[in-house]
N, C-alpha and C positions, 0 to 999 in steps of 0.2 A: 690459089685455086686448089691447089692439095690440099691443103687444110681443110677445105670447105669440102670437099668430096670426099674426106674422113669423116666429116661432124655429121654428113648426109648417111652416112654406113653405118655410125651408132646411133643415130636416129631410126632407122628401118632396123636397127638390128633390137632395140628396146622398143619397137613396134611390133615386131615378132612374138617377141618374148612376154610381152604385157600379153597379147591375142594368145597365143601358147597356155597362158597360165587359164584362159577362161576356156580353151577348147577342151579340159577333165575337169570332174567335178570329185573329189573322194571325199567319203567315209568313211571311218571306222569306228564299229559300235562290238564290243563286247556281252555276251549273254548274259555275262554278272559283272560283278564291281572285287567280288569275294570268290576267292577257289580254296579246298584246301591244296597243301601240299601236294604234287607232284600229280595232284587231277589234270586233264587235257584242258586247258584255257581257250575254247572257242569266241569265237565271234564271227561278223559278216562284214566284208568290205564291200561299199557300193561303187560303183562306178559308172558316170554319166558322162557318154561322149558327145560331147559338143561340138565337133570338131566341124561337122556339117560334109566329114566324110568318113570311111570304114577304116580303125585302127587295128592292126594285130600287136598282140602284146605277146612277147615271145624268149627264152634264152638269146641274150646278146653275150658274145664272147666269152661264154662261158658260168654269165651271170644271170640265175636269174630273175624274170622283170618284176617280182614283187619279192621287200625286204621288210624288214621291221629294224628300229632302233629302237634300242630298250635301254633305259637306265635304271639302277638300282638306287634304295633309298640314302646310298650314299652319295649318289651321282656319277657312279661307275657305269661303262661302255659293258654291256652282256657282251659276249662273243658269241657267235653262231655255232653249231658243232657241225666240223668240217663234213663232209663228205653225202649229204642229208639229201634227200631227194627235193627236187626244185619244181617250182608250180606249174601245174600244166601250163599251155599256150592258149589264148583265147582271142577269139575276132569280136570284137566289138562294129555293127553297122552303125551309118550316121544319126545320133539321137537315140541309142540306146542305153536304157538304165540295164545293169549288171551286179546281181549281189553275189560278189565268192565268199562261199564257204574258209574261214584261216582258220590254225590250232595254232596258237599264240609258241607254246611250249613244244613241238612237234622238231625244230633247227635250234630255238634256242633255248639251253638248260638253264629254268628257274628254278633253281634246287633250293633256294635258304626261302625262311622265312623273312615277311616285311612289304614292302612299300613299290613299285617299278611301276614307272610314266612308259607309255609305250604309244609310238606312229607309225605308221604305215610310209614306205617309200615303194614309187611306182616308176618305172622306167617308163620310158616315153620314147619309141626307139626313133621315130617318125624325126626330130629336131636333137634325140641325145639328149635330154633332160632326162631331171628324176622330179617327181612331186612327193607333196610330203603330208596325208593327213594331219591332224589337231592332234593331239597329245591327248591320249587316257590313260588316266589309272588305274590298277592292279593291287587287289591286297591279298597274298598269301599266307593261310595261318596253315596251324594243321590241327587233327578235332581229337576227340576225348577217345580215350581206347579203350574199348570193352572186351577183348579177346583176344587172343591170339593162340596159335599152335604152330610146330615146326611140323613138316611132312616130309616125306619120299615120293619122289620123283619115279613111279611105277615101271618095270619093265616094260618094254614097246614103245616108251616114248622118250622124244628127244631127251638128253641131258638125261638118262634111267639113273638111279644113285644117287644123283644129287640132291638136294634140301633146300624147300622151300619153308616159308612162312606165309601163313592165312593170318589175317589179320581184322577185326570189326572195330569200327568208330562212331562218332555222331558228333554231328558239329551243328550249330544255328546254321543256316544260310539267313537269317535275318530276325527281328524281334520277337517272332511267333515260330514261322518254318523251320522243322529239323529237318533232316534226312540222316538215313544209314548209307554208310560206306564202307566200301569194301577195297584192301588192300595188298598185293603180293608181292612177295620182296624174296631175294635171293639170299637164303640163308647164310650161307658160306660167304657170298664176297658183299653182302648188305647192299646191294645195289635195289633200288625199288623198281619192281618190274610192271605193276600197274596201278591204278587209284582211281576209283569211279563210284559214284552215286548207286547205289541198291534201290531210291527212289524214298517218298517222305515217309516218317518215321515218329510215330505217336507210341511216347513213351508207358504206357502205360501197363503197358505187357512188353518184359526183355527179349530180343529175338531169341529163337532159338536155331543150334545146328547141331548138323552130324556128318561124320563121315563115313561113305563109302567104301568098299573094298578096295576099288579104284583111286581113292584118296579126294573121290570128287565133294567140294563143300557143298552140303545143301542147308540153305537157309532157310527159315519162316518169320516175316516181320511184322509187324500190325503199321496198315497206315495210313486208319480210319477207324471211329468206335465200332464198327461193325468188317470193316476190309483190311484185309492179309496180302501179301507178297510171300510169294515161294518161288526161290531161283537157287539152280545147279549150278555150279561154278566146276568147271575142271583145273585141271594142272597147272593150264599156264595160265588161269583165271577168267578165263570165255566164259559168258553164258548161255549155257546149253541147253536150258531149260529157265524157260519163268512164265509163273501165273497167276492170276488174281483169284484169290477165294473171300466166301462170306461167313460171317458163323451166324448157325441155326438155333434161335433161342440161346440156351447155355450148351449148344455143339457146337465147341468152334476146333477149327483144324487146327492137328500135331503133327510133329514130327516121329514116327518110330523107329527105334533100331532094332535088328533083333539081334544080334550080338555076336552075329557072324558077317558082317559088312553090308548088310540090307540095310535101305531107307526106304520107306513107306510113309504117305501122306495122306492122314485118316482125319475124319468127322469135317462139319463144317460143308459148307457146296461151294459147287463151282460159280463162274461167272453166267453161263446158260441155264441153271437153276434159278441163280437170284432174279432172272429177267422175266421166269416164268410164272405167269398167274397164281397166285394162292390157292383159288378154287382149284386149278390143275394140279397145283401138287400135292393138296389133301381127298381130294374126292375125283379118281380114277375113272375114264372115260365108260361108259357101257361098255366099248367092246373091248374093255381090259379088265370087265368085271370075271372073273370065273365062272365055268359054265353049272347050269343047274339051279343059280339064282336068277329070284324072280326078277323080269323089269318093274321099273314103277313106271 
């Protein structure tokens, strides 16, 4: 009779557990296949509750309810870095699909280059499971270097004295697609302090930059036969400025210095020029014509 009132318990208890497994549904799909070096590695995890009632997904005991295992292309465990801020808390109602926002790299340091499989783990506080997306991969390179300069760290701001590095790159993102990236790194202790896309990048004309009094980098990129990127970058590498211009016949926008820490961004138009009629911007409305000439 024992026996049998045991086999009855792991019967309902692998009945549980099977219906458990269909009450989440996850995904996880990364934006690319390819990052460079120490770029943010986004993606989006779905989540479809099944459950056929309202889950909260929440810090349990310290832990929390979404994780990532990551291995590298030698088949090492990443570690997390300790002390990282943990995912908000979210209510899921019955039969809700859910896409979070993840940054793959944000807890765990993928600092070398090569190869890392990565899944999603989800607490499930409701039974104490964890689930575990499909495994994706990850390929970190890092891209071609076209620049760089060491700088000061300006009075009034954090860290004043200290020495950074501005840094320009270009990498494929795939068989045709480049893009310009932009890199800061901590001079003194070589620590890279950020890495991110400037946006695509048609080689045909090399950016150009300058710096500011302020030490702030301003760029100009081409990343079209006819369309420009211009972005400010300050200290700690924000940007502060950015905007799309076009070049007008053989006007196309520079950068000027004048040799006392000014930057000026001359010839070429904006984005509200190029959208405006031709006839408007060659032949001036009547009542923009100067007074004392005839109408026709």
């Amino acid at each position: 009779m024992k026996r049998l009132q045991i086999l009855i318990f792991i019967g309902v208890l692998l009945t549980i557990t099977r219906s458990a497994f269909a009450q989440i549904n996850l995904d996880l799909k990364l934006d690319r296949n390819l990052y460079l070096l120490n770029e943010p590695i986004t993606g989006e995890l779905q989540i479809v509750n099944m459950a056929g009632r309202d889950l909260i997904f929440g810090e349990s005991g310290g832990m929390s309810w979404l994780d990532f295992t990551i291995t590298d292309s030698g088949g090492h465990l990443v570690s997390p870095v300790r002390g990282s801020t943990q995912e908000r808390p979210i209510v899921l109602t019955a039969g809700q699909s859910y896409k979070h926002k993840v940054v793959i790299n944000r807890r765990y340091p993928l600092s070398g280059l090569g190869t890392y499989r990565v899944k999603a783990t989800v607490q499930f506080p409701q039974i104490n499971r964890v689930f575990e997306t499909k495994t994706v991969t990850v390929q970190i390179v890092d891209g071609q270097p076209m620049w760089s300069q060491i700088v000061g760290v300006p009075q009034g701001y954090p860290d004043a004295g200290a020495f950074r590095e501005y840094a320009l790159m270009t990498y494929y993102h795939g068989a045709r697609a480049r893009a310009l990236y932009f890199r800061l790194k901590d001079s003194d202790s070589g620590v890279i302090i950020r890495t991110y896309s400037l946006g695509d990048f048609l080689s045909v004309r090399q950016p150009s930059h300058a710096l500011d009094r302020q030490n702030q980098l301003h760029v100009l990129h081409m990343t079209g036969p006819n369309s420009y990127k211009y972005t400010v970058l300050n200290i700690d590498g924000e940007p502060v400025q950015q905007r799309i211009l076009y070049s007008k016949g053989e006007n196309r926008p520079e950068l000027k210095s004048d040799g006392a820490g000014g930057v000026t961004l001359v010839g070429g138009m904006s984005e509200d020029e190029a959208k405006t009629p031709y006839e408007q911007q060659e032949f001036p409305r009547l009542s923009e014509r100067p007074p004392g000439l005839p109408s026709l």
